[in-house]
C-alpha positions as CSV (number, residue, x, y, z in Angstrom):
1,X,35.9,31.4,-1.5
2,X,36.5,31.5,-4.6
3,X,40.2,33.3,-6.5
4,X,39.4,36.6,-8.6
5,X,41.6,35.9,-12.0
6,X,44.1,38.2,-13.5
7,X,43.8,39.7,-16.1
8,X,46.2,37.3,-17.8
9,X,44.5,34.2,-16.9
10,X,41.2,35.8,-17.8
11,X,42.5,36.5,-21.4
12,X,43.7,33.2,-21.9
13,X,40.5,31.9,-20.8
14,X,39.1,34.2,-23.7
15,X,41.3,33.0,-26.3
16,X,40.8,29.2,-25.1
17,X,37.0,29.8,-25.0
18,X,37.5,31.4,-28.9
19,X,39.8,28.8,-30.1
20,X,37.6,26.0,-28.6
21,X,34.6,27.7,-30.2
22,X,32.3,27.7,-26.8
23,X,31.0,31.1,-27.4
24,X,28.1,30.4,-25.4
25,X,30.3,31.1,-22.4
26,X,32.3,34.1,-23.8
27,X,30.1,36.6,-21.7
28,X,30.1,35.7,-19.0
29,X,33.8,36.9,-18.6
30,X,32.7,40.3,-19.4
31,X,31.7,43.1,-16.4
32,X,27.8,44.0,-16.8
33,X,28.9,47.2,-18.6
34,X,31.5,45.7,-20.5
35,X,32.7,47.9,-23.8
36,X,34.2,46.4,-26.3
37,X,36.1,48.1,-29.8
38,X,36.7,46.0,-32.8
39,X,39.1,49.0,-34.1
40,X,39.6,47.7,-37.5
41,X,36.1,45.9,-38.4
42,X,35.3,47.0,-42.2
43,X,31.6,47.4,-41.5
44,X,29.0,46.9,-39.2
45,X,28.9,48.1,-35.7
46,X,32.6,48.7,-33.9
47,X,30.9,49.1,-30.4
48,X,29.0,46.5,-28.3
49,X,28.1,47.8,-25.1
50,X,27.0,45.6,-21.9
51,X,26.9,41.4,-21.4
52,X,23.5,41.4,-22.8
53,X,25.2,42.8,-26.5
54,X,28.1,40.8,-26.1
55,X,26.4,38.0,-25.9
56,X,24.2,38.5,-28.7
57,X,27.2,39.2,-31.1
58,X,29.3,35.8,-29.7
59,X,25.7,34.0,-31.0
60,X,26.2,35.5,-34.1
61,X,29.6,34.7,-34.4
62,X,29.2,31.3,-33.6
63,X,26.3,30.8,-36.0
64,X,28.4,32.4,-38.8
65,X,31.7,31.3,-38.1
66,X,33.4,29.3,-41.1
67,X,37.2,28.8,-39.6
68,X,38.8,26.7,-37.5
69,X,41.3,29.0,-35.4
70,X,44.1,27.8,-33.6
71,X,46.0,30.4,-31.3
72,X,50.3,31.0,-31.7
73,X,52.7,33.2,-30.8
74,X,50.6,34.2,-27.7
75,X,52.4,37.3,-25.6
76,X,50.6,38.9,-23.3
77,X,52.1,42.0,-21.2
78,X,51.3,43.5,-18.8
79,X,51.7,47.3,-18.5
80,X,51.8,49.8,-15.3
81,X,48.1,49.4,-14.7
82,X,47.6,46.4,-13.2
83,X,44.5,46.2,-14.7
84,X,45.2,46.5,-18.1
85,X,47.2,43.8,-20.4
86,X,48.3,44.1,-24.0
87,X,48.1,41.0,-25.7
88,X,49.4,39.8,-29.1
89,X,49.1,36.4,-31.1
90,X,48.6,34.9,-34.2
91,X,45.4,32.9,-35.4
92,X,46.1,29.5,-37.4
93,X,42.7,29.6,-40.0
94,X,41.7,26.9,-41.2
95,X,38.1,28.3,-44.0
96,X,35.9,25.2,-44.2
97,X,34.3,26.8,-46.7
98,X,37.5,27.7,-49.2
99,X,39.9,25.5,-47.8
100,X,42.6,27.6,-46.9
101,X,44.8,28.0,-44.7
102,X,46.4,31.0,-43.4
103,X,47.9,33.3,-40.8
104,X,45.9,36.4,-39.1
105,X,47.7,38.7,-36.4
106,X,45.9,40.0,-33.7
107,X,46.0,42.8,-30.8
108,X,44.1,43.3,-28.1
109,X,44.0,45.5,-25.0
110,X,42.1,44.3,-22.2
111,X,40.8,46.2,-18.9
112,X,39.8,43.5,-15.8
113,X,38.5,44.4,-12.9
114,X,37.2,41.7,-9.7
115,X,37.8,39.1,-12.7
116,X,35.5,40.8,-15.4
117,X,36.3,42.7,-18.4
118,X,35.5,45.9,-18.6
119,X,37.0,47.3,-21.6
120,X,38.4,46.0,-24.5
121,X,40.0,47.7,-27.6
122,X,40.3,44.3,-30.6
123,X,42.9,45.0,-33.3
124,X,41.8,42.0,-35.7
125,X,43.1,41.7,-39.5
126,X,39.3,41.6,-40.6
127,X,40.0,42.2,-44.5
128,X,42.8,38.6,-44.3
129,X,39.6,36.8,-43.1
130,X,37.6,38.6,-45.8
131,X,40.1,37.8,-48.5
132,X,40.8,33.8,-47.9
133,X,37.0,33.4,-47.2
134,X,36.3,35.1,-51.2
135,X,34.2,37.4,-49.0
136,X,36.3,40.3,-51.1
137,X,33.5,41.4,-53.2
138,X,30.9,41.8,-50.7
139,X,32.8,43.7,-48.4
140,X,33.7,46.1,-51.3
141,X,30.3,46.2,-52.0
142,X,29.0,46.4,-48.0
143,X,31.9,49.4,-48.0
144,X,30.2,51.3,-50.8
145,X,26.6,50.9,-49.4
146,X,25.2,48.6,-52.1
C-alpha cells in the first residue's frame, strides 16, 4: 500500500519537479479538478481549471521556458487546516537568453487532499521575469491590447 503525501512533501515534490524542469510530470500531482490562481500574472489567463488544463499550460511552459531556476530560502508552514500550507521561497534565475542573473520571490498557498492538489493560489513576481528577460515592451504592449 502505498503512503498518501503531505501536503509538505507534495510541494516540495512541486518545486523539485519545477526546479528540475520535468514538467511533463507536474500534473499528475494535481486532483482531477484541480484550480489553480496565478494572482499576479500580467496577462493571459489567471485560472486553469482541471489536470487536463494544467497539463496543457506546464507544456507550454516548458516549451517556452528561457531560465534556469534554482529554489532558496524554502519555508513552508503549515496553518490550522491541515490541508492547506503556505509556502515561501526565492527562485535563483539564470535567462539563457539575456544572461542574467537574478532573484524572484514567490508565494504560494496550496490545498492537498488524498495526496493531490486541489487548490492553489501562485503569488509569482511575473513583471522581475519580464524585466531581466527585455520582455518589458511586449508586456506593456500585451497590457494595452496592441
Amino acid at each position: 500500500m502505498s503512503e498518501t503525501l503531505s501536503p509538505r512533501a507534495v510541494f516540495q515534490k512541486l518545486l523539485d519537479g519545477i526546479t528540475e524542469r520535468r514538467f511533463a510530470e507536474l500534473a499528475e500531482l494535481y486532483a482531477e479538478d484541480a484550480v489553480v490562481e496565478t494572482v499576479f500574472a500580467p496577462v493571459g489567463p489567471r485560472r486553469f481549471e482541471g489536470r487536463a488544463a494544467l497539463k496543457e499550460r506546464f507544456a507550454e511552459i516548458a516549451a517556452n521556458l528561457p531560465v534556469q531556476l534554482t529554489a532558496t530560502n524554502v519555508v513552508i508552514r503549515e496553518t490550522d487546516d491541515p490541508e492547506v500550507v503556505v509556502t515561501e521561497w526565492n527562485y535563483q534565475v539564470h535567462h539563457r537568453v539575456t544572461g542574467r542573473d537574478f532573484e524572484v520571490a514567490n508565494i504560494q498557498v496550496l490545498q492537498v487532499r488524498d495526496g493531490l492538489i486541489v487548490s492553489s493560489r501562485d503569488f509569482h513576481d511575473h513583471l522581475a521575469l519580464a524585466v531581466a528577460g527585455g520582455d518589458l515592451p511586449q508586456l506593456v504592449a500585451a497590457l494595452d491590447g496592441k
